[in-house]
C-alpha positions in Angstrom: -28.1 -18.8 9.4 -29.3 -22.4 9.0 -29.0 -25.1 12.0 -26.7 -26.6 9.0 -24.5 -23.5 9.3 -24.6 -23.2 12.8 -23.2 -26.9 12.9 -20.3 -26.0 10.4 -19.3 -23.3 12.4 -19.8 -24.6 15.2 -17.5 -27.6 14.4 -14.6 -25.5 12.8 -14.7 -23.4 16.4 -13.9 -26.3 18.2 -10.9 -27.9 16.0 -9.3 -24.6 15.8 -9.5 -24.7 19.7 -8.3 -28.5 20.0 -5.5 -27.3 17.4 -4.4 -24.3 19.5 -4.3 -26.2 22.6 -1.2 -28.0 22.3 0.6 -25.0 21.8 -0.7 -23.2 24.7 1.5 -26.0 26.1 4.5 -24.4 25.1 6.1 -21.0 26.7 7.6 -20.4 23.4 8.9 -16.9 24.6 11.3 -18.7 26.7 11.8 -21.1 24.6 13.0 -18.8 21.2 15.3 -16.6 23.9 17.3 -19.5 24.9 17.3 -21.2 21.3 18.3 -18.3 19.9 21.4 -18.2 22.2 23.1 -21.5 20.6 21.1 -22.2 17.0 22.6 -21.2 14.4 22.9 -21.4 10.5 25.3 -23.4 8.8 26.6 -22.4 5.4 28.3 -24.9 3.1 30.1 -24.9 0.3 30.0 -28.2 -1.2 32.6 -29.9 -3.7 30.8 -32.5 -5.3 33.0 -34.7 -7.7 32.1 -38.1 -9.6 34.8 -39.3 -12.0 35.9 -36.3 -14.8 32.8 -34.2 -13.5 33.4 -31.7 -10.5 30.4 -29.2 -9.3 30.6 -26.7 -6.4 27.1 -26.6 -4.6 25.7 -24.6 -1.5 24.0 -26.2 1.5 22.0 -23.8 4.1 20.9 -25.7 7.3 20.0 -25.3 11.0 23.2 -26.1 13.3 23.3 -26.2 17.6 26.1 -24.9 19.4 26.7 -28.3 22.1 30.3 -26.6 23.6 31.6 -24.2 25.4 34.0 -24.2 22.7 32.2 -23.9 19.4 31.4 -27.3 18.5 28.6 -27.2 16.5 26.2 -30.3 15.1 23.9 -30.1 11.8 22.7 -32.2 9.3 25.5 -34.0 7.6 23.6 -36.0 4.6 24.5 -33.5 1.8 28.3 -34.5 2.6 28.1 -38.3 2.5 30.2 -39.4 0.5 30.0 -43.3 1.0 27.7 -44.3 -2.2 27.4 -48.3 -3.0 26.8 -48.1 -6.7 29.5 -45.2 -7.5 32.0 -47.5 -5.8 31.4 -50.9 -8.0 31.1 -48.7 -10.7 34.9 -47.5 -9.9 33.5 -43.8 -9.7 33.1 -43.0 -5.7 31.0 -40.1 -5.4 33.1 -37.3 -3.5 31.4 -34.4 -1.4 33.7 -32.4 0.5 33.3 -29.0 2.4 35.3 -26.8 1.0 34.0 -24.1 3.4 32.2 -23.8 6.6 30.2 -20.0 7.8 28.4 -19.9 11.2 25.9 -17.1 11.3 24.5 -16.5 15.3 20.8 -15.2 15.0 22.4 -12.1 15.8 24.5 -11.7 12.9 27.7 -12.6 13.9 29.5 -14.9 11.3 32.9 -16.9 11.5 34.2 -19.4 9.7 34.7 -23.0 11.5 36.7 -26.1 10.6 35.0 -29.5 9.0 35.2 -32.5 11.8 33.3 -35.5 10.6 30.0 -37.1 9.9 28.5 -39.7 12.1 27.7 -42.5 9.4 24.2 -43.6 11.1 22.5 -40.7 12.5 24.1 -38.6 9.3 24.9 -35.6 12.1 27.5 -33.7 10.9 30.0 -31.7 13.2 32.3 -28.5 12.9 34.4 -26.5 14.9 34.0 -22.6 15.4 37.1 -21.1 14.4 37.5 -18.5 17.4 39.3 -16.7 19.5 40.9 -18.4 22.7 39.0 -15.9 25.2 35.6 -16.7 23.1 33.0 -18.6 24.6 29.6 -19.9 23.7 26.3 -20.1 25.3 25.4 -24.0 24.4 23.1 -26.6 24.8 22.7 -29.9 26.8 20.6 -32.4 26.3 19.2 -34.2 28.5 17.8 -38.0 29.1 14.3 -39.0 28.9 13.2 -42.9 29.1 10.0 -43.0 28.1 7.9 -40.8 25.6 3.9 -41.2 25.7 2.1 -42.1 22.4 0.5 -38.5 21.9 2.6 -36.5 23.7 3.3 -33.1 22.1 7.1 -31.9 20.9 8.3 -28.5 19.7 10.8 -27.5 17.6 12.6 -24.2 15.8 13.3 -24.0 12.3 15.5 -21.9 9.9 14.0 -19.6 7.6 15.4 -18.0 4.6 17.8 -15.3 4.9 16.1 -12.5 4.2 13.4 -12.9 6.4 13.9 -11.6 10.3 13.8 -13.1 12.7 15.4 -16.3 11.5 13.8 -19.3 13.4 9.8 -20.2 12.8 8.6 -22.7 16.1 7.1 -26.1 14.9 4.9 -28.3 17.0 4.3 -32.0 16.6 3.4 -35.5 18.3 4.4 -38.6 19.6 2.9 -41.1 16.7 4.5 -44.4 17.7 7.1 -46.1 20.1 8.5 -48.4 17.1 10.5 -51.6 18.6 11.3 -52.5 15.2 13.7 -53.0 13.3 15.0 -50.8 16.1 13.8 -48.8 19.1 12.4 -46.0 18.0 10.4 -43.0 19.1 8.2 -41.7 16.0 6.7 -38.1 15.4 3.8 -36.9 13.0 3.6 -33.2 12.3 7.5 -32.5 11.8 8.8 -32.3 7.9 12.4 -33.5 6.5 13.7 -29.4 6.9 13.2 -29.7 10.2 16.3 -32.6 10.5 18.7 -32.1 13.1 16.6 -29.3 14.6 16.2 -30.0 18.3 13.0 -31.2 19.6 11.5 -29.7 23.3 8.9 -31.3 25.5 6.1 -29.1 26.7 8.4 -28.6 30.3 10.9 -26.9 27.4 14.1 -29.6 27.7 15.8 -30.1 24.8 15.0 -34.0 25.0 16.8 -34.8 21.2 16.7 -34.0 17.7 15.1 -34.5 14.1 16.2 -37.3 12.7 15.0 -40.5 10.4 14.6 -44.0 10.6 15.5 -45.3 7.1 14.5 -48.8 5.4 17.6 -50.4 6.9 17.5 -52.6 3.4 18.8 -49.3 1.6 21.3 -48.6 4.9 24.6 -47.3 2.7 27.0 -49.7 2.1 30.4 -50.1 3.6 32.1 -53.1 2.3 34.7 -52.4 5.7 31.5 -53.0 8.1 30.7 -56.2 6.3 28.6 -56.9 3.2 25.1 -55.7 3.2 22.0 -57.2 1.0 20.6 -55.8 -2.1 17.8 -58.0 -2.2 13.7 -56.1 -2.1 14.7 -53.0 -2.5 11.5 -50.9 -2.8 10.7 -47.6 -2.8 9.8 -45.6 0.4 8.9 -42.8 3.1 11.6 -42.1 5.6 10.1 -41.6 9.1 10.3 -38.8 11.2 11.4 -38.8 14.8 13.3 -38.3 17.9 17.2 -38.9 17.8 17.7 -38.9 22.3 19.9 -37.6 24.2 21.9 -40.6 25.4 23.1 -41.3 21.4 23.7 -37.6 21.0 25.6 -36.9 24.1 28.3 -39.8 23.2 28.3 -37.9 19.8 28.8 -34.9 21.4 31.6 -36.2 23.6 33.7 -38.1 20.9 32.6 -36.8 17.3 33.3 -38.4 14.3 36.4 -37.2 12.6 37.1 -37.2 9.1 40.1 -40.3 8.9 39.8 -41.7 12.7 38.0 -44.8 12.7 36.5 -45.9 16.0 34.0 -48.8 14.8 33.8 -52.6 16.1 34.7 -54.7 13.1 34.2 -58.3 13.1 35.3 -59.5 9.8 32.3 -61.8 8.4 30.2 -62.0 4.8 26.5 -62.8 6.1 23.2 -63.2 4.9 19.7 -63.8 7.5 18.9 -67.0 8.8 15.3 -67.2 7.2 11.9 -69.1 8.1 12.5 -71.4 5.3 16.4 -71.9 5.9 15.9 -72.5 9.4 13.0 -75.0 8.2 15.2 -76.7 5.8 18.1 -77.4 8.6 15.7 -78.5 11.1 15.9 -75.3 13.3 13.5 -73.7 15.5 15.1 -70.0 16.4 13.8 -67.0 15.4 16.8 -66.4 13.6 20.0 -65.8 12.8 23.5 -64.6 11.3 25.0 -66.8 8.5 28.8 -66.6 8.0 29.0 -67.6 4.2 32.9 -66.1 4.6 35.5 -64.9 6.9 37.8 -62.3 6.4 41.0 -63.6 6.3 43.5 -62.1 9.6 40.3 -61.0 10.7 39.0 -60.9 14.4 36.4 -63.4 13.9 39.3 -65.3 11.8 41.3 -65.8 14.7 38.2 -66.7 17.0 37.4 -69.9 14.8 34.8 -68.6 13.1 34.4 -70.5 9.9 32.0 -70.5 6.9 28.6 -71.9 7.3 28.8 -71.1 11.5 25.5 -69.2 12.4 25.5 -66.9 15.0 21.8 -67.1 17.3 22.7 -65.1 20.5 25.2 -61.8 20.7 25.9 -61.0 24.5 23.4 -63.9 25.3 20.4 -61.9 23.4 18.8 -63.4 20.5 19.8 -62.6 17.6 16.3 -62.1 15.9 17.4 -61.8 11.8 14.8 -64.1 10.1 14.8 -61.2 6.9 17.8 -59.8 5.3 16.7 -56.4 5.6 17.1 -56.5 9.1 20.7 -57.3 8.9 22.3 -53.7 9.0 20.9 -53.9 12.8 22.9 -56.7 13.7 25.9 -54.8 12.0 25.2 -51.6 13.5 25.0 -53.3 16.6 28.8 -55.1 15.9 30.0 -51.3 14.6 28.8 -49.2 17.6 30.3 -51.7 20.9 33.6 -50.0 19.1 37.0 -51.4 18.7 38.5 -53.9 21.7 35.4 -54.8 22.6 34.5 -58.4 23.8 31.3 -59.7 22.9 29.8 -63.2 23.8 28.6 -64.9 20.7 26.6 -68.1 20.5 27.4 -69.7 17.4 25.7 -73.0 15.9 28.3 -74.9 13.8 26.8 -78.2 11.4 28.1 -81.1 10.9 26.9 -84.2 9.1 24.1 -85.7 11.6 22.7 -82.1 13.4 24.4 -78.6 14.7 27.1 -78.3 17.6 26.8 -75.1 20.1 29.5 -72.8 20.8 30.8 -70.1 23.0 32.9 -67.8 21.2 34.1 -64.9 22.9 35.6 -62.4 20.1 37.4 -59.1 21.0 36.3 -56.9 17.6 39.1 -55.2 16.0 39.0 -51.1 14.2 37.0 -51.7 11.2 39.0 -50.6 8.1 38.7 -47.3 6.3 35.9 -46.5 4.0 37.0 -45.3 0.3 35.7 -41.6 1.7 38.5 -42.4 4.9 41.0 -43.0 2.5 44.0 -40.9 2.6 44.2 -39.1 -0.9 46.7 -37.1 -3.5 45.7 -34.5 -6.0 48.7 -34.2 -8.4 47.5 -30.8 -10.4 50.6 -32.1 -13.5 48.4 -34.9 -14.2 45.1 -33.3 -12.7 43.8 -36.0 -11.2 42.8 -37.4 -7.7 44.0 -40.9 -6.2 43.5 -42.4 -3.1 45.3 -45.5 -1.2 43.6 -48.5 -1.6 40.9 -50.1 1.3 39.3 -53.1 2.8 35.9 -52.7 0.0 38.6 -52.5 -2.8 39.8 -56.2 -2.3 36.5 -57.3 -1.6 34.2 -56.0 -4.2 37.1 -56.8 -7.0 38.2 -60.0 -5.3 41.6 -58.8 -5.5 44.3 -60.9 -3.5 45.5 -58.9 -0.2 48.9 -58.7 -1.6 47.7 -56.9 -4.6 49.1 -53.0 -4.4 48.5 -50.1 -5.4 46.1 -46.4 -5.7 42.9 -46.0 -6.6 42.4 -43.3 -9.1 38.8 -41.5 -7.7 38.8 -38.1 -10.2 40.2 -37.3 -13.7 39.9 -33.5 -14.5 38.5 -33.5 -18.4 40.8 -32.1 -20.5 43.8 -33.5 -18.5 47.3 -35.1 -19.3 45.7 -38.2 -17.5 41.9 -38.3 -19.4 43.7 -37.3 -22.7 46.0 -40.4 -22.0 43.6 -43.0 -21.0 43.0 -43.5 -17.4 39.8 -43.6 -15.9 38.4 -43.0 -12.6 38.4 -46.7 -10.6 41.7 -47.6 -12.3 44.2 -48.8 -9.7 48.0 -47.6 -10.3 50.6 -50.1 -9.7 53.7 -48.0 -11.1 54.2 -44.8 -12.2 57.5 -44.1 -14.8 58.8 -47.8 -13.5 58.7 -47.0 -10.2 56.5 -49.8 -7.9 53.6 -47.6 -6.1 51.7 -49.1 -2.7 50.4 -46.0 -1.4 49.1 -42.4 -2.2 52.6 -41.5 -0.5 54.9 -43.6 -2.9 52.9 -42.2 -6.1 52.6 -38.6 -4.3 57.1 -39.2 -4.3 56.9 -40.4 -7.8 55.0 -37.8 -9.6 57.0 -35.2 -7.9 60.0 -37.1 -9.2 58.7 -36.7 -12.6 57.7 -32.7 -12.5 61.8 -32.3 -11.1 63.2 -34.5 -14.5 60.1 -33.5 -17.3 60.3 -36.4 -19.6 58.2 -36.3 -22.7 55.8 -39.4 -21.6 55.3 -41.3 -18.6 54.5 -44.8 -18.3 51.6 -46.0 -16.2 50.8 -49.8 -15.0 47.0 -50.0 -13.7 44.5 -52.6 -13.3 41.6 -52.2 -15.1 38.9 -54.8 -15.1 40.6 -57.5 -14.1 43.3 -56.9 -16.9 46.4 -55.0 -16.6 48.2 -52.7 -19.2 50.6 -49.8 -19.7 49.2 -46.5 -20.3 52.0 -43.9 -22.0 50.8 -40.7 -21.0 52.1 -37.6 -22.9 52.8 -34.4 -21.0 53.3 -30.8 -21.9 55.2 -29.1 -19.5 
């Protein structure tokens, strides 16, 4: 053998070593005993549904048992339903579970019951259906401050069904302790089928999970939150890392439920105080919130907040939003202190010869439903799908606040409703004569019409700014 070889060798001998030794770190024994005790899989059966076209799909994923009780937390993203462009469009995408199976690693299954989906972290949550003397071996996570630029992480991932046993351990790293455009701890090593899996340190305490840190300039939108910006959109990599324990335990503790709506709202339209706005006005901050409109009954309403006010300091911290890609942080920040909560706002106000300073304190209110929130109505006579009307509604069609009416958000093809002419995003204002508000006035009228079966009904919607009668013909 050459000195050449020898070198080659000798070289590949000693990465394989430094490779192994991070995972001599790990007692992975212990570790796959207990994880086995409270991971589980999570089998979905998905109802996707965009205007006249519905779709069932399956979603397999890693879920944790974190009660007593059988509430279990997986990845959520599959059943997002709150899509920007579907919504302007007047077709809101619609993914719904129409069943939940939990399989134990030991082959136990049972069936659980849909709770909600946490709209930042995308964790989803469900609820074993048991019986009341059944209990669960769970996990708790627990806090950890500070995590050290190559420190080493584990994790357990789900394998396909027929391969036994059904979790595969995963090691990865500490890559980065981002700060921006929020605190963040980063991993290398880990891939996106590991998300929601629950990452170990080498002392085996489940510290967080798998989760991503997304371009917060293609955050979703949410009209009800306040209006996000469109503006350099670009393509991009989602980064990998640690979800901790303090965000997951509140979670945990109050999950997101499907309807219940426990975000701070404060009411605003906004764009970022930038380098050259702030240059143009004459102001040295590092930068800002610009009101360019206030929702009308709103919380910041009521404060005195008024168009053209900019907001430099929340809770007497700087308010550092000098690109409008960074403004989803400021209205996560506003969404997550909750409903009822006060916050201290420093607000710069201009007038003709320079900028006044204020003090506003402003109690947030509940932020309004999302379209996906909405309460809904499937009439199966008409087969189609309307839901009551919400806060993005009025704002993305300018419609007045005293406008009425349901949103219609499927049309089955084929239907007495497509065949007759309405379209997904119309919004109902009557139905046979009969004024309609809400999904449980048109829910009324449409049973009124299966009691008397009249040859047509007459529909009043809003289309595109227009309105017009639509005589539908039925066939009973």
């Amino acid at each position: 053998m050459s000195l050449r070889s020898k070198a080659i060798v000798t070289t590949g001998c000693i990465l394989m070593l430094a490779s192994l030794a991070p995972a001599q770190s790990f007692d992975f024994n212990k570790l796959y005993n207990s994880a086995s005790e409270y991971t589980v899989a999570v089998n979905l059966i998905i109802e996707v549904s965009f205007g006249t076209q519905t779709t069932e799909g399956k979603s397999r994923g890693i879920g944790t048992i974190v009660s007593r009780d059988g509430l279990v937390m997986f990845d959520g993203t599959a059943i997002d339903s709150d899509d920007p462009f579907s919504l302007m469009a007047g077709m809101q995408v619609s993914a719904e579970p129409k069943s939940i199976e939990i399989s134990m690693m030991d082959g136990t299954k049972y069936t659980a019951e849909f709770i909600g989906v946490d709209r930042f972290t995308k964790i989803g949550f469900c609820r074993i259906n048991r019986d009341i003397e059944t209990t669960f071996k769970y996990l708790r996570f627990k806090q950890r401050k500070n995590f050290s630029v190559g420190e080493w992480l584990a994790m357990y991932t789900l394998l396909p069904e027929y391969v036994n046993p059904q979790l595969a351990a995963d090691i990865g790293l500490v890559s980065a302790n981002i700060a921006e455009p929020e605190s963040y701890v980063l991993t290398v090593g880990f891939n996106e089928l590991g998300i929601t899996s629950v990452l170990y340190d080498t002392a085996g305490t489940a510290v967080g999970v798998l989760g991503k840190l997304d371009n917060p300039a293609l955050t979703g939108f949410d009209a009800s939150r306040m209006m996000e910006s469109f503006s350099q959109i670009e393509d991009y990599m989602p980064l990998l890392g640690l979800i901790d324990a303090e965000r997951l335990n509140k979670l945990i503790q109050d999950p997101p439920t499907l309807g219940k709506v426990e975000r701070g709202w404060l009411g605003v339209y906004l764009q970022a105080l930038t380098p050259d706005i702030a240059e143009f006005w004459g102001l040295e901050s590092p930068g800002g919130i610009i009101i360019n409109d206030v929702a009308k009954d709103s919380p910041a309403d009521s404060a005195g907040v008024t168009t053209g006010d900019i907001i430099v300091e929340v809770d007497g911290v700087p308010v550092e939003v000098n690109k409008e890609e960074n403004i989803p942080i400021f209205q996560k920040q506003i969404s997550e202190s909750g409903p009822d909560a006060t916050l201290d706002f420093t607000i710069l106000r201009r007038h003709e010869t320079g900028f006044d300073t204020l003090g506003l304190a402003i109690t947030l209110g509940r932020a309004p439903l999302s379209p996906g929130e909405a309460s809904e109505y499937e009439d199966t006579n008409f087969e189609m799908k309307i839901r009551d009307m919400v806060f993005a509604d009025y704002s993305i069609f300018n419609l007045d606040r005293d406008f009425k009416g349901v949103v219609v958000k499927e049309v089955e093809r084929g239907g007495w409703s497509a065949v007759g002419g309405i379209f997904p995003g119309d919004i109902i204002q009557s139905i046979g004569g009969q004024q309609i508000t809400t999904v449980d006035e048109a829910e009324q009228a449409l049973e009124k019409v299966a009691e008397e079966k009249p040859e047509e009904v007459v529909f009043f919607v809003w289309r595109d700014t227009k309105t017009l009668f639509i005589n539908i013909k039925t066939d009973w």
